[in-house]
C-alpha atoms as one frame of an Amber mdcrd trajectory, in Angstrom:
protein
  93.527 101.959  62.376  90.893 101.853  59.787  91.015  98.462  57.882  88.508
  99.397  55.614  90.470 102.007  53.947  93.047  99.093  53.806  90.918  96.849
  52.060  88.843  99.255  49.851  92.917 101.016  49.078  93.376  97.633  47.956
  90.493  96.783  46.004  90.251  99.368  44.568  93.904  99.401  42.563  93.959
  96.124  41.909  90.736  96.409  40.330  91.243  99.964  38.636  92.495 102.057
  36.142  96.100 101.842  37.208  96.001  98.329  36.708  94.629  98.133  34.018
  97.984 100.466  32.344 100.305  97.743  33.888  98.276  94.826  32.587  99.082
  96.065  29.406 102.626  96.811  29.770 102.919  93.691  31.124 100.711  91.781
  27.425 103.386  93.385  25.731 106.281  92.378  27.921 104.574  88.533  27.491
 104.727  88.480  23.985 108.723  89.737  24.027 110.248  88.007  27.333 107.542
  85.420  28.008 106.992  83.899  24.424 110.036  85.126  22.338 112.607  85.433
  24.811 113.761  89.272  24.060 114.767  90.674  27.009 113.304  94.428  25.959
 114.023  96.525  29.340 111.988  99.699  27.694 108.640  98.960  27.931 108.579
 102.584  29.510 109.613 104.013  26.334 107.315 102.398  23.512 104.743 103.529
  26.447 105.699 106.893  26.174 105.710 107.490  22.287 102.332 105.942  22.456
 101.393 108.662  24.989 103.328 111.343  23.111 102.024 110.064  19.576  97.885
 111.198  20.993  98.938 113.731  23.316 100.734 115.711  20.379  98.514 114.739
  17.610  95.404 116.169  19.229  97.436 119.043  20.818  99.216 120.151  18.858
  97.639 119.018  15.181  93.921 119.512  16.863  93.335 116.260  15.817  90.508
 114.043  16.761  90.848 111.237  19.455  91.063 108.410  17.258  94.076 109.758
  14.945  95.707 110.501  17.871  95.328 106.603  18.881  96.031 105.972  15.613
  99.194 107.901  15.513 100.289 106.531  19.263 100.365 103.194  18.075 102.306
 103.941  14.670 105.000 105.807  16.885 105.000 102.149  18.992 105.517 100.185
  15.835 108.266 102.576  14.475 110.347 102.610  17.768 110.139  98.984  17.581
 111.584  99.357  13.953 114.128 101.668  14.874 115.155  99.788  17.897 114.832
  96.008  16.026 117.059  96.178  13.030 120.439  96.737  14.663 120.006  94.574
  17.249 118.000  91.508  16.746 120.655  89.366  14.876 122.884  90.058  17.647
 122.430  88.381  21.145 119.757  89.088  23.442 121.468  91.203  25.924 122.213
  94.162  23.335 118.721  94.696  22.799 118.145  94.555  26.782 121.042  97.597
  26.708 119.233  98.998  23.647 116.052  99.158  24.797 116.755 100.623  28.160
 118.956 103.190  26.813 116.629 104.475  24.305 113.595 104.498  26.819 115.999
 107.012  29.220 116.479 109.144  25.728 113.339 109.359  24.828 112.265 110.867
  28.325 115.155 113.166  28.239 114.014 114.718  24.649 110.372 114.440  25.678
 111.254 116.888  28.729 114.324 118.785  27.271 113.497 122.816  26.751 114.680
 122.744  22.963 111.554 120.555  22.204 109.426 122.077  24.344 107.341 124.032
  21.376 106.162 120.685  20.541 106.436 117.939  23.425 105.938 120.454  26.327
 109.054 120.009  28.547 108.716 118.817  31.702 105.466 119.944  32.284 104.085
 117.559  29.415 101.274 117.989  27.415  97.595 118.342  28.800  93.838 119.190
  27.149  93.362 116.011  25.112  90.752 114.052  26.917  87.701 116.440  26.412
  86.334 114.004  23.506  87.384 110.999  25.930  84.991 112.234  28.878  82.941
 113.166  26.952  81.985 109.806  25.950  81.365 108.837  29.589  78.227 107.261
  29.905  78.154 107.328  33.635  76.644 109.659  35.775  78.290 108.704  39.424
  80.831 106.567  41.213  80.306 103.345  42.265  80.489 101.493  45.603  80.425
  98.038  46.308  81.119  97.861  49.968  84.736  96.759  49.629  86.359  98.945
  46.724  84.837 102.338  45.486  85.223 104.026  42.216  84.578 107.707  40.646
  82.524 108.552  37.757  85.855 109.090  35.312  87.585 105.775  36.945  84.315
 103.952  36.136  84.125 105.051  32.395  88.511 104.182  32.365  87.339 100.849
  33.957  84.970  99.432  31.420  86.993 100.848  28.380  90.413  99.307  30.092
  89.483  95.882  30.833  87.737  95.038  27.692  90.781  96.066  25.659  92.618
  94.068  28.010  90.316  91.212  27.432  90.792  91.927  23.716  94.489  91.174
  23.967  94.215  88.226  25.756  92.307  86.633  23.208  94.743  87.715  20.747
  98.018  86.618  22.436  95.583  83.659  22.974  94.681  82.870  19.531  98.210
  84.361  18.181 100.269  81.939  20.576  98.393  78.796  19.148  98.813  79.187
  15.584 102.037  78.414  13.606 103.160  81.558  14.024 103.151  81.585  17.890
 105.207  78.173  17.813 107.881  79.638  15.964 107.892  82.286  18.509 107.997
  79.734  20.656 110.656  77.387  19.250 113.141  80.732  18.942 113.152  81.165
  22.713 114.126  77.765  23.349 116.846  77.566  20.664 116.531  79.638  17.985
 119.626  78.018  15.679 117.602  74.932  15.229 114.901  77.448  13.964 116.605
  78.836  11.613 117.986  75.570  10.386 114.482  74.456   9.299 114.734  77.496
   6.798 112.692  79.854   9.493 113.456  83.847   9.189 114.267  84.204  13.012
 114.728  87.952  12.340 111.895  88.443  10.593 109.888  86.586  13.479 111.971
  88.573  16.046 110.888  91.379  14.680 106.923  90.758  14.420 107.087  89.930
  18.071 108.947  93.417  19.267 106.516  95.175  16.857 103.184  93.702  18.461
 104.686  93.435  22.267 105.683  97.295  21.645 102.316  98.598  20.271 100.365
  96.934  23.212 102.951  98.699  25.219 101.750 101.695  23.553  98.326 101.366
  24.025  99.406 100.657  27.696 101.021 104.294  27.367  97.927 106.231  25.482
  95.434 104.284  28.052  97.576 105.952  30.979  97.786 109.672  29.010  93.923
 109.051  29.229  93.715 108.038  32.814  96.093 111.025  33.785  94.712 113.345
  31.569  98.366 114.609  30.593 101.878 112.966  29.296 104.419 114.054  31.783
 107.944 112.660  31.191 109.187 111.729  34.672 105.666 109.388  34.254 107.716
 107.327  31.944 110.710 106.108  34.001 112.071 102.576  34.047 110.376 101.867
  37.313 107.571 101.590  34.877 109.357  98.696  33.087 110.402  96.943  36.257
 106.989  97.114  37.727 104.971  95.727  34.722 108.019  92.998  34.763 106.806
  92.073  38.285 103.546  92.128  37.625 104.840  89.571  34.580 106.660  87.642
  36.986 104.291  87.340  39.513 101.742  85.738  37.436 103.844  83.537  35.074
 105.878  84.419  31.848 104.389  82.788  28.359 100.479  82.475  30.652  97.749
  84.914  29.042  96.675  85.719  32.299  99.749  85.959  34.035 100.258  89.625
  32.866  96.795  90.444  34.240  96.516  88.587  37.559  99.607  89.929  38.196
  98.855  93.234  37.599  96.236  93.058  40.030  98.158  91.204  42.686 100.892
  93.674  42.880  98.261  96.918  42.909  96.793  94.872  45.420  99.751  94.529
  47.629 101.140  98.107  46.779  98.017 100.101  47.787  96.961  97.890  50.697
 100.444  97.805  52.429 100.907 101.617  51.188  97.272 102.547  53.391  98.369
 100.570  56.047 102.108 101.896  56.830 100.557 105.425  56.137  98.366 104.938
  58.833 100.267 103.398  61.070 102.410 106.033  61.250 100.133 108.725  61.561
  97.820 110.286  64.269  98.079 111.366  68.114  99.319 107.949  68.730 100.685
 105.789  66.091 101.271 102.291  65.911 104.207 102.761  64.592 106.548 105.247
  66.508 108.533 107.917  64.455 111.976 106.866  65.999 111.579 103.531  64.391
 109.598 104.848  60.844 108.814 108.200  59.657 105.546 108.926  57.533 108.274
 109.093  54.625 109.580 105.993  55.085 106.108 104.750  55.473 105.282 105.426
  51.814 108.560 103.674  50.810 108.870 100.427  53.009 106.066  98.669  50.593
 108.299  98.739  47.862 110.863  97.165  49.789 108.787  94.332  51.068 107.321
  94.008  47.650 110.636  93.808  46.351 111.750  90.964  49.237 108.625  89.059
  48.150 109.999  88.966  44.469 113.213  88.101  45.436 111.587  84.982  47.264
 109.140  84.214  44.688 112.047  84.148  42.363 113.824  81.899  44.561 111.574
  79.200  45.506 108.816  79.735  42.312 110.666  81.440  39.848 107.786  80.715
  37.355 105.333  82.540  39.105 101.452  81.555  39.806 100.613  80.329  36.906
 103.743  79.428  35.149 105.548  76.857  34.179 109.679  76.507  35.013 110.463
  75.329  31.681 108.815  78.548  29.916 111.586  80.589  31.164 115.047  78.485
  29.771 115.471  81.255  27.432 118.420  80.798  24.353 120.118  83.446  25.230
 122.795  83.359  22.328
């Protein structure tokens, strides 16, 4: 067994452009569940009309990279338009419903053959990122004994993590002005809110509209990465991980989202290297009658998901948390 795939495997993702995307997701999930308390189950989705929003607008419009950024982020805001207004004055669990149904639509119209002319089916869209490389100041890879990057994941590196950095600082500043207390007061108990003559709506609303447009940079960031939008990239396991990755580092934290992010690449690659080899070779040290190379590739999102349920259980804030961040109102 070679443990220094294992460790540059893990390194390597937790430091990369893949976790970067989830980082992002996961901002955006902060400012909904972790400071405002909506329970929005499809992150997936505003990350896929972000995707869709550049991939079609330099595609099919030959547009130039940033109107297709541009228009990315103003399909994010107008899902979370479209999606807000019915349900926001109702409880929180029929915009949970709402959200997760309308992520699941929007990947069934992105692949679906009658819009294929303009979204590409389920082959997606692909031939955008010529202006993105194209920028890339970098001539080679880069390795630093434990973790190794290419030339492209280099270029996605130092783009990704200073806008992450970016929205840090402004879920940072945000979160400490009025405006972030409100959001703050409405997810402990939002009637006393709006008895001090506070729009709760209005503030409801702001919050879905800024969670889901860093959601949708999340989504044109990954379109980047890929180099192609492919629908069955934008599944709700794509919620649920960037809500673990949430979870793991602490709801209503600016760093949770990120350290988290990193900590669950970390685990996912390193234990994914490690069952993969162990089950293969001559001689593995895992024998076939007890795990298969397919289960291999499987079993680490088991164990990742019996370390949630145990993190949940005996530190349901996460690392950096705090317990009494997550009493949501949920009326």
């Amino acid at each position: 067994m070679d443990i220094g795939n294992i460790i540059d495997a893990a390194f390597s993702n937790a430091f990369g452009p893949q976790a970067i995307v989830f980082a992002l997701a996961a901002i955006g999930l902060n400012i909904h569940f972790g400071y405002t308390g909506l329970l929005n189950f499809g992150q997936a989705g505003f990350m896929a009309v972000g995707a869709y929003g550049l991939a079609v607008t330099m595609v099919r419009l030959d547009l130039p990279l940033p109107v297709g950024i541009a228009a990315g982020l103003l399909a994010s805001l107008l899902l979370a338009l479209v999606l807000g207004v019915p349900t926001l004055r109702l409880r929180a669990d029929y915009l949970a419903i709402v959200t997760i149904a309308a992520a699941e639509i929007l990947r069934l119209v992105f692949g679906a053959v009658e819009t294929k002319a303009v979204f590409g089916g389920s082959n997606g869209l692909n031939g955008f990122t010529d202006t993105w490389n194209s920028l890339n100041p970098y001539t080679g890879g880069i390795d630093v004994g434990f973790a190794s990057w290419g030339r492209n994941d280099l270029w996605a590196m130092t783009v990704g993590w200073a806008v992450v950095a970016l929205c840090c600082l402004l879920t940072w500043a945000l979160m400490r002005s009025p405006w972030g207390r409100v959001l703050r007061s409405i997810r402990e108990d939002e009637d006393a809110v709006r008895s001090l003559g506070k729009n709760v709506f209005l503030y409801k609303m702001q919050a879905l509209m800024l969670g889901g447009m860093i959601g949708g940079l999340g989504g044109i960031f990954y379109a980047l990465k890929q180099a192609s939008v492919v629908p069955s990239d934008y599944s709700t396991n794509l919620t649920f991980f960037a809500y673990t990755a949430l979870l793991i580092g602490g709801a209503a934290r600016v760093l949770g989202p990120v350290v988290g992010s990193m900590i669950f690449w970390f685990l996912i690659s390193g234990l994914g290297e490690f069952f993969s080899q162990a089950t293969s070779g001559v001689d593995p040290l895992i024998p076939a009658s007890v795990m298969t190379d397919t289960q291999a590739s499987l079993i680490r999102y088991i164990l990742m998901g019996l370390g949630l349920m145990l993190l949940m259980i005996y530190r349901p804030q996460g690392i950096f948390g705090d317990r009494r961040e997550i009493a949501l109102d949920d009326r």
